[in-house]
N, C-alpha and C positions, 0 to 999 in steps of 0.2 A: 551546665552539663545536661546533657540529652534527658530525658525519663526513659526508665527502661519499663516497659508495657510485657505484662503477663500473655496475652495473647494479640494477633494480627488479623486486621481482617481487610483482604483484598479484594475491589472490584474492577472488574474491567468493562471499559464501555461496550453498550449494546450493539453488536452489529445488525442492521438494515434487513431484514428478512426477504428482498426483493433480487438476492443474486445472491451466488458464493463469496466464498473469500478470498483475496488476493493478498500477494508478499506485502503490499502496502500495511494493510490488516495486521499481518505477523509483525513486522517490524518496528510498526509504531505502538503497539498494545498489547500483544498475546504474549510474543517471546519475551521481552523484556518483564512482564507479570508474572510468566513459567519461574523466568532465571528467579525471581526472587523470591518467589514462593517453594519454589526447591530448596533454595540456601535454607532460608526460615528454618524448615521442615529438617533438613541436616544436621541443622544447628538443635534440633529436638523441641522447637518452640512449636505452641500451638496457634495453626495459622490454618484459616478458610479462603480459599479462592471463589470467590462468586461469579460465573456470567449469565450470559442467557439473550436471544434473538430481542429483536425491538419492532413488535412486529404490527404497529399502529403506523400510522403516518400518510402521505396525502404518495408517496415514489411508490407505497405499496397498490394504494387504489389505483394508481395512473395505470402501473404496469399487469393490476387485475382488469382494467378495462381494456386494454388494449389485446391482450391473451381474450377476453371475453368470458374468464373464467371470475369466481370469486377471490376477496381478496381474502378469506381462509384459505383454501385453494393456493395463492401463492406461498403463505408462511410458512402452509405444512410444508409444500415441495423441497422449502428453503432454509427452512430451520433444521432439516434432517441433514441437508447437506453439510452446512455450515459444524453442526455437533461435530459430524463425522468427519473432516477435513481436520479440528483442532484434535481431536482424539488420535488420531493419523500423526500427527506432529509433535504428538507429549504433550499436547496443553495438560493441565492437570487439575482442570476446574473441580473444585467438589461439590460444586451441582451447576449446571448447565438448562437452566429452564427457557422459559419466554412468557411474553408479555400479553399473550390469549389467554394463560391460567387462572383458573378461577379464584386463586390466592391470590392474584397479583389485582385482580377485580376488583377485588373487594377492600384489597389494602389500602389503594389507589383513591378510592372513592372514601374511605374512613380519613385519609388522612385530609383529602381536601374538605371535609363533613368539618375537620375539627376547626382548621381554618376558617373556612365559612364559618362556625357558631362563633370564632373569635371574634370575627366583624372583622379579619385580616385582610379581605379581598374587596376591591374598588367598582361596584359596578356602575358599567357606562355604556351608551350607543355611541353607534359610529355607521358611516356608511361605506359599504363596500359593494363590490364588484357580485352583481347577482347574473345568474343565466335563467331567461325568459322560457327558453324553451327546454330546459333539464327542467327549470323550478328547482333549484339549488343557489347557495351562496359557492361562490368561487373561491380554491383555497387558490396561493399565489401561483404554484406549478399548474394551476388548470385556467392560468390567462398565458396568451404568447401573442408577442407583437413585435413590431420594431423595436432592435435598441436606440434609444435618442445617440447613445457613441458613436456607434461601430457601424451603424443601418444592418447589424443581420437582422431578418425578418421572422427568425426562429427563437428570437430570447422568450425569457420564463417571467413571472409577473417576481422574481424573487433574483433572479441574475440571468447575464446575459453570459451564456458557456463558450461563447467566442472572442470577446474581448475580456471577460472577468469579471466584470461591473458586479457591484449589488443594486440589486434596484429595488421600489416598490412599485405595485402595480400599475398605479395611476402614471409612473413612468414611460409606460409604453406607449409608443405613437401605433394606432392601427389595434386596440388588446382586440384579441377574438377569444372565446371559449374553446377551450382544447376538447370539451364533452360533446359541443354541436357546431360548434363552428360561430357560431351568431357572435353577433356585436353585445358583449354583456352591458347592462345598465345598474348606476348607482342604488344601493336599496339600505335602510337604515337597519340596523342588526344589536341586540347588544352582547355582550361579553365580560366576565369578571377578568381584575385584571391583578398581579401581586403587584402593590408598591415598591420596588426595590429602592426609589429614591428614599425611604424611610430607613429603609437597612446601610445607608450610603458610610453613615459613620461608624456603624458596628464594623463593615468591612475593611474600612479603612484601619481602625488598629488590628482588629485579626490577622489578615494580610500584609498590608503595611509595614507594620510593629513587630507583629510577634512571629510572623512566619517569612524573615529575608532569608533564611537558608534555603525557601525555595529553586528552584532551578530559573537562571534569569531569563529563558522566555516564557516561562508562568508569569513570573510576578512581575515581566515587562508589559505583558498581555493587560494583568488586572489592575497594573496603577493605570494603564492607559485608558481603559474604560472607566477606571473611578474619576479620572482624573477630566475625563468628559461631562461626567455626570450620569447618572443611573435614573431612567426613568420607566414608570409601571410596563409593566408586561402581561399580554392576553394568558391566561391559562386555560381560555376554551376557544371553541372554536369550530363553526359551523359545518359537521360530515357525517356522514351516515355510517363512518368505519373508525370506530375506537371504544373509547372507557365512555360513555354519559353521563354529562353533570347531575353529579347527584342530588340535586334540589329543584320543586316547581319552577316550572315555567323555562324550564329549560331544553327543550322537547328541539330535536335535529340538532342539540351539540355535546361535543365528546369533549374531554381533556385534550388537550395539547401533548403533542407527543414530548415537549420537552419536561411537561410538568410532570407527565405520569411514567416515561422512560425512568429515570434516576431510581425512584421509588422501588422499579424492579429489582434494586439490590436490596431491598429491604423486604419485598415479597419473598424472595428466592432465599436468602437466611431462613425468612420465616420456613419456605418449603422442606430447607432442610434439615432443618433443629425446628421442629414448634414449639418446644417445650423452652428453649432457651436462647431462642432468639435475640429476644431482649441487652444478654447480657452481653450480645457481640453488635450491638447499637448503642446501647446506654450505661454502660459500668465503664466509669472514666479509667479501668486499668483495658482496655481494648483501646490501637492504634488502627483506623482507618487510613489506608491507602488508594488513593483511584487512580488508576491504569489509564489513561486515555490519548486520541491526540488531538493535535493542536486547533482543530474546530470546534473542537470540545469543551477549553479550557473556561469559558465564560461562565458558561452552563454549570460547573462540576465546583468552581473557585466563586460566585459570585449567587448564581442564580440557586442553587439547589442549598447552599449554607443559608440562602437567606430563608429559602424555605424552611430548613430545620428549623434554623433561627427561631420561627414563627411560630412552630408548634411546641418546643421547647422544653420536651425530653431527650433528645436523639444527641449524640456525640458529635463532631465537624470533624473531615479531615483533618489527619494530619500532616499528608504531603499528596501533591497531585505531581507525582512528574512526568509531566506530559510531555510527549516528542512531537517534532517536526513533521514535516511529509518525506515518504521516500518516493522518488522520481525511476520511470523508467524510460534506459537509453533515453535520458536528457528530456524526455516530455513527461508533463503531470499526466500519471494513473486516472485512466477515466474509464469507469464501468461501462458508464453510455457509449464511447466506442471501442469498448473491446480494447484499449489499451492497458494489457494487465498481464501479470503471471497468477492465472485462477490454481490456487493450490492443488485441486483435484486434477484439475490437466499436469501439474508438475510431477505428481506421485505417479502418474501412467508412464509421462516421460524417462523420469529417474525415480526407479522403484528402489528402496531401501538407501532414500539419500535424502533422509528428514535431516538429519545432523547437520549436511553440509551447506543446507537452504540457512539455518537455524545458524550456524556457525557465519555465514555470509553476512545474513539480514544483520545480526550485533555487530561485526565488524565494522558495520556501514552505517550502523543504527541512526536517522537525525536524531541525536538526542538535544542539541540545543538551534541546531539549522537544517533544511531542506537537506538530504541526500539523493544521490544517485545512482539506481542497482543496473548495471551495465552483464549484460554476460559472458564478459570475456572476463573482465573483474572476477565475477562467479569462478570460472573457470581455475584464473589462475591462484585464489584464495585455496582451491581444494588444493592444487599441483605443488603450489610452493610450498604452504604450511600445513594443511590437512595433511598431506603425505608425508612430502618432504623434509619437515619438520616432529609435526606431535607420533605421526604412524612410523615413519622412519623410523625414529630412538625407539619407543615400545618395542618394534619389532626386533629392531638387534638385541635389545636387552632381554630379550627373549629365546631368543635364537640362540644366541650365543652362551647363554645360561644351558639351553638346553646339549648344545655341541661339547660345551668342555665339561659339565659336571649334571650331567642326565635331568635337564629340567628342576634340579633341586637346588634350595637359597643356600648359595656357599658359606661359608662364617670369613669374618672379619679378619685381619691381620693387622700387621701394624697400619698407622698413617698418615699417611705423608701430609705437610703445609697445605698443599692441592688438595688434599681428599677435604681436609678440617675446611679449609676457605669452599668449596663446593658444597657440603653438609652443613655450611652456616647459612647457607640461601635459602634453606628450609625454614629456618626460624623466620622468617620475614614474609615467604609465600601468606601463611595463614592471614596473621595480620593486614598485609594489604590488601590482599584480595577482595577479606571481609570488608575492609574499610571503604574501598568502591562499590562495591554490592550496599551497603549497607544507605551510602548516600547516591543510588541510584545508576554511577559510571559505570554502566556495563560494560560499554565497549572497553573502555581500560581496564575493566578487569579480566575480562577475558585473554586481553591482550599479554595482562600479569601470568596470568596461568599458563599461556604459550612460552612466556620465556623460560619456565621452569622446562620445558622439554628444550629449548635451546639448550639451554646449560647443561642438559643431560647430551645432546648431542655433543656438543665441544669435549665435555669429559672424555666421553666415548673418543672421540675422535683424536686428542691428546694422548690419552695412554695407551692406545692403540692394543687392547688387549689379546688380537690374533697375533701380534708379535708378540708379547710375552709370555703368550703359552709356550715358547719354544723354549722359553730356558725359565719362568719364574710362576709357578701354578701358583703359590699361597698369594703372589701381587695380584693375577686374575682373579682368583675367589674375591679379594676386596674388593676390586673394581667392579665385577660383577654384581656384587653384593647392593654397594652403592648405587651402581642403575639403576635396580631392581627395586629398591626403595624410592628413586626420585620415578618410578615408573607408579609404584603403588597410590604415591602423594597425586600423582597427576588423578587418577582414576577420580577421588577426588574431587582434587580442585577444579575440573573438569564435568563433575556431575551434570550441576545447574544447567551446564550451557547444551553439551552433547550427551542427552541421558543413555541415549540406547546405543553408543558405541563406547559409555561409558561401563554399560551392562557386561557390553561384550569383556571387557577389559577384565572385570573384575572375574567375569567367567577363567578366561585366561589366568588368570592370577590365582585361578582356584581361592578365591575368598569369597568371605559376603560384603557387602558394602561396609565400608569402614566408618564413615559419618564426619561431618566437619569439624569434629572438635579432636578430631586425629590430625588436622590436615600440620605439617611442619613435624610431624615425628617420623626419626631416620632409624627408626628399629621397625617399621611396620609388618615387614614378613622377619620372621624370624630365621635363623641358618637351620634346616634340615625341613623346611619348607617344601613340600611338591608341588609345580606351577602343574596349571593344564596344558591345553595344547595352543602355541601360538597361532595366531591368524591374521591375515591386513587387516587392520582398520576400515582404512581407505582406499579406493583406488584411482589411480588417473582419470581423470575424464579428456576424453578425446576432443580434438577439434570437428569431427564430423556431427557429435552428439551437439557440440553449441550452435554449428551452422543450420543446425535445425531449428531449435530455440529462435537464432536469432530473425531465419525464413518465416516462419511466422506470424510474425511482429512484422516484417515488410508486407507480407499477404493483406495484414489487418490494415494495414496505414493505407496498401491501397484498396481496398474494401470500403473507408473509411472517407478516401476523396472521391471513390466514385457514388457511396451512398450522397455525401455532402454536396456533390455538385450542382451547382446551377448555371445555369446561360447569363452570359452579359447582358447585361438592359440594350431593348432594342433600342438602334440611332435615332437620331431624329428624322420624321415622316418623309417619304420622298415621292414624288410623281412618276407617274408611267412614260412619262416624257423624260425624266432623269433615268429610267430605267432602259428606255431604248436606246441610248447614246453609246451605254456597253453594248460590245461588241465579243460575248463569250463564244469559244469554240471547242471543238477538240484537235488533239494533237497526238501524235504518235513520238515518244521517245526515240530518236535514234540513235543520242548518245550522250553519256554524262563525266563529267569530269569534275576535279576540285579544284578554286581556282587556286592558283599559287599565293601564297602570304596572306590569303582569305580564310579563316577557321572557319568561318559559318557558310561562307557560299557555295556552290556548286554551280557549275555551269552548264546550258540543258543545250543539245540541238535538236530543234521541233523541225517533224515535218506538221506542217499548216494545212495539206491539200493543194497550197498554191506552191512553194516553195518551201524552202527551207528557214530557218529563222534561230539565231540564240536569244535563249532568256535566261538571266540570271538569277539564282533562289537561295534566300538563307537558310537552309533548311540538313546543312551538312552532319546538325549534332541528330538528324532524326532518321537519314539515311545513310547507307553506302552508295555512292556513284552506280555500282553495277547492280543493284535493286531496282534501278530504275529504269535502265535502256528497256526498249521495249512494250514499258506503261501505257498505257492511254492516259491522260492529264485534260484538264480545261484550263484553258489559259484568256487573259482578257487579249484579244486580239488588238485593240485598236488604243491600247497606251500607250504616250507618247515615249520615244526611246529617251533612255537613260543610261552615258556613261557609268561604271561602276569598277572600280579596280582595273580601267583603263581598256575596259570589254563594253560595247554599246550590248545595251541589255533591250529586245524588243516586246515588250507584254508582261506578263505578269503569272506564275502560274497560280492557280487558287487549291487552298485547305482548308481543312475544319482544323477546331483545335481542341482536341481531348481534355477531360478533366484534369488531367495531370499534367495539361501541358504541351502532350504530344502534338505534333502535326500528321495529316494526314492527306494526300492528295485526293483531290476529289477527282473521281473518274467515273464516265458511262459504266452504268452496270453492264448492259455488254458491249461487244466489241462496232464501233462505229467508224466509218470512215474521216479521215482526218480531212479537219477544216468543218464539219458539222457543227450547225448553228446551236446553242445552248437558249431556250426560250423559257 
């Protein structure tokens, strides 16, 4: 049987302080840490939400160097935004710090100090990748070379973003420094490092053994690496932007951002309880929970318990359940090109439609595999069930309360098999609901919650109560009645997920929030009840609103090949003597046609200057026929003729070929007389 824990204490991973936040962000760590930090809190248990910006790391310096600003200068820009996006969305952090605090300085450094006096950390040289002319050691993101895979010539000393690879530096054909450009050279360095292979066995029964109720691609993730073998890892690491090791002779290196990120949840308690931090770390009646996704899972399940491990006061999680990635329109979220829905561009877009983002991202949630957030998906999740479903029933139960008995909760009458089998659905909401929140399924619980307004719709829709106001008011009052209770339930069971149209509801309801430990009681408004005034929930969303959204996203994609383009590698060398042999000219279009049964061809007739001439061109999927009468073109004059769909084709016309593919005739900038020699 489970232990039941006096209070919770929630973190969720640091995000990156080098951009905003996108739905990826919500969907795999915020929302799902909201939903169950709300229930908690419902539920009346005493629970803290921790987060806070991660605002050390080598994405921050790159992208302070290349602004030319500092990398203070980016965290502030970007930790304020970040706040204020989750704030906008209900997160409901109870402190929201970062990782430049001078709590967090200091805590960082105290805890690696105790380590360090343990004699816990390995120190050793090694040689890495130095730059000559910075006078700097290279972290992996500031070498780019060839990938030995794929040949792009833009990979990272850490992965190659074209083909996926992980790599390590020394992998790269070609590394240059990203700082100066130069050919960096080997230089010996040393670095402390944590032995995880010592922690190898402890984690194995912690994990292993005692915690299979994890979620299976956590604990598929952490048998898989134990199951490799665990060996030491750097906790510092040569840069001029972070924590400083805090011991002699350590002069040009910081902490590692994975060593000293984690710890921030341990700063930021401290920042907001000092007085009693301690007992939401170390009083075995606190259950820690970490929020995060699935990049994260090593780090959070392996690396940072064995840190506790080490110092050996601190509490260990007791569940990480980590999600998947969510994908958009079918391609991985990538900040680098702008493939993203940035939260703050969504709230300009769809103002006052936090819920339905919030309501989507669960629905879709990876919580054990990759998802896919599509916006037509979006679309139809508001129209079918955000409306048509959960706002729909509210609304008739509303409306129609207020049409036949002046907005007031009618009283009960007799009732019927129907009414008792509908009101027994109540007794089973609470409990399952809980029971998926409780072990993480959000998405099925939300999903639980929606069928409790199905059922109110069918009711509705079964006793048809605008026909029985005609000859049976005391049948209406019940039926009324009973909506009106599965409507209050819902307000509810519905908190967690939609808080602010939960708000609304309860506004309508003229109540105050009722709390979860009501949730399955069919007496909630009592008969001589006053509702407020009904209002939509939700409203349709249009298809012009999504073909916006999804114009966008094409704009970027081609933003994206035209930034990413490059030219084909030039041929092989050729002479001035191969090159006189062409025979280029220009022509005048006289007229173009499609051939028959040919998709791709077009049929040109050239005036040459000497005569006339047809050449045949695949180029149909890039033009209309009648774009082109009239053109100037260059064509090779003196290619030998070639049958083609049963049309002797004479010459060749010539294109360039766009990043995208396109073709384009190449033609005199101005107008030249036709048969003009091309030199």
């Amino acid at each position: 049987m489970e232990k039941h824990f006096k209070r919770t204490l929630i973190t969720t991973a640091l995000p990156y302080a080098n951009g905003p936040v996108h739905i990826g962000h919500l969907a795999g760590v915020y929302v799902p840490a909201d939903i169950y930090a709300r229930y908690l809190r419902l539920k009346g248990e005493e629970v803290f939400m921790i987060g806070g910006s991660d605002e050390h790391g080598v994405p921050i310096t790159l992208l302070a160097r290349k602004e030319g600003v500092s990398p203070q200068n980016v965290v502030d820009r970007y930790h304020g935004m970040i706040k204020k996006a989750f704030e906008d969305f209900g997160i409901t952090f109870d402190i929201y710090s970062r990782t430049t605090s001078e709590i967090h300085y200091k805590t960082a450094s105290d805890f690696f100090r105790v380590l360090y006096n343990k004699g816990v950390f390995i120190e050793k040289s090694s040689e890495q990748y130095y730059d000559e002319e910075a006078h700097q050691f290279l972290a992996d993101r500031y070498i780019t070379g060839t990938c030995p895979h794929c040949g792009n010539e833009r990979a990272y000393g850490d992965q190659c973003e074209s083909c996926g690879t992980s790599l390590n530096p020394t992998d790269l054909l070609d590394p240059k420094s990203a700082i100066s450009g130069s050919v960096p050279v080997m230089r010996e360095t040393k670095h402390w490092y944590l032995p995880l292979n010592q922690y190898e066995a402890f984690l194995r029964q912690w994990i292993l053994e005692e915690h299979k109720e994890w979620k299976t691609n956590v604990y598929g993730q952490c048998k898989s690496w134990l199951d490799m073998g665990l060996q030491p890892r750097a906790v510092s690491r040569d840069l001029n932007w972070g924590i400083p090791v805090p011991v002699e002779g350590a002069d040009g290196k910081v902490l590692y951002v994975w060593f000293g990120a984690p710890i921030g949840y341990i700063s930021n308690t401290k920042e907001l309880c000092p007085d009693n931090w301690e007992t939401w770390w170390k009083d075995p009646e606190t259950k820690i929970v970490h929020f995060i996704g699935k990049d994260n899972i090593v780090f959070h399940c392996i690396v940072f318990p064995a840190m506790l491990k080490a110092e050996g006061t601190y509490n260990l999680p007791q569940n990480v359940p980590a999600n998947e990635f969510l994908n958009l329109e079918g391609n991985k979220i990538s900040t680098s090109k702008n493939w993203a829905v940035w939260l703050h561009e969504y709230l300009e877009d769809m103002p006052g439609k936090q819920d339905v983002l919030r309501y989507v991202l669960t629905a879709n949630a990876p919580e054990t595999k990759d998802n896919d957030f599509t916006w037509k998906d979006f679309q139809a999740r508001n129209n079918n069930e955000l409306v048509a479903i959960l706002g729909n029933f509210v609304n008739r139960a509303l409306v129609l309360t207020g049409k036949y008995f002046d907005g007031v909760v009618p009283p009960l009458a007799d009732l019927t098999d129907y009414d008792r089998e509908t009101l027994n659905y109540f007794s089973h909401v609470k409990a399952e609901v809980g029971r998926l929140l409780d072990t993480f399924h959000f998405r099925d619980a939300q999903k639980e919650a929606m069928n409790l307004a199905r059922i109110g719709n069918k009711y509705l829709a079964d006793m048809e109560p605008w026909k029985l106001a005609k000859t049976n008011m005391p049948r209406v009052a019940t039926v009324m009645n009973i909506a009106l209770q599965i409507t209050a339930n819902l307000s509810i069971a519905f908190e967690p997920f939609l808080p602010d149209s939960m708000k609304k509801l309860t506004q309508m309801l003229n109540t105050a929030p009722l709390g979860w430990n009501r949730l399955g009681d069919t007496q909630l408004l009592k008969p001589g009840h006053t509702l407020g005034k009904a209002e939509l929930l939700f409203e349709k969303i249009e298809d012009n609103l999504i073909q916006v959204q999804i114009q966008k996203l094409q704009n970027r994609e081609k933003e994206n090949e035209a930034a990413n383009y490059r030219a084909k590698p030039v041929r092989e060398t050729i002479y001035i003597d191969d090159f006189a042999k062409l025979d280029i000219r220009t022509g005048a279009v006289l007229d173009c046609i499609k051939v028959p049964k040919a998709d791709k061809l077009l049929q040109f007739l050239i005036d040459d200057g000497l005569d006339k001439r047809t050449i045949l061109s695949g180029v149909a999927a890039h033009y209309q026929p009648e774009e082109l009468i009239g053109k100037q073109v260059c064509f090779v004059a003196n290619l030998a003729p070639r049958k083609l769909k049963g049309v002797l084709s004479e010459g060749m016309i010539l294109y360039a070929e766009d990043a995208d593919g396109r073709l384009v005739a190449v033609s005199p900038e101005t107008s030249v007389r036709p048969g003009s020699e091309v030199k």
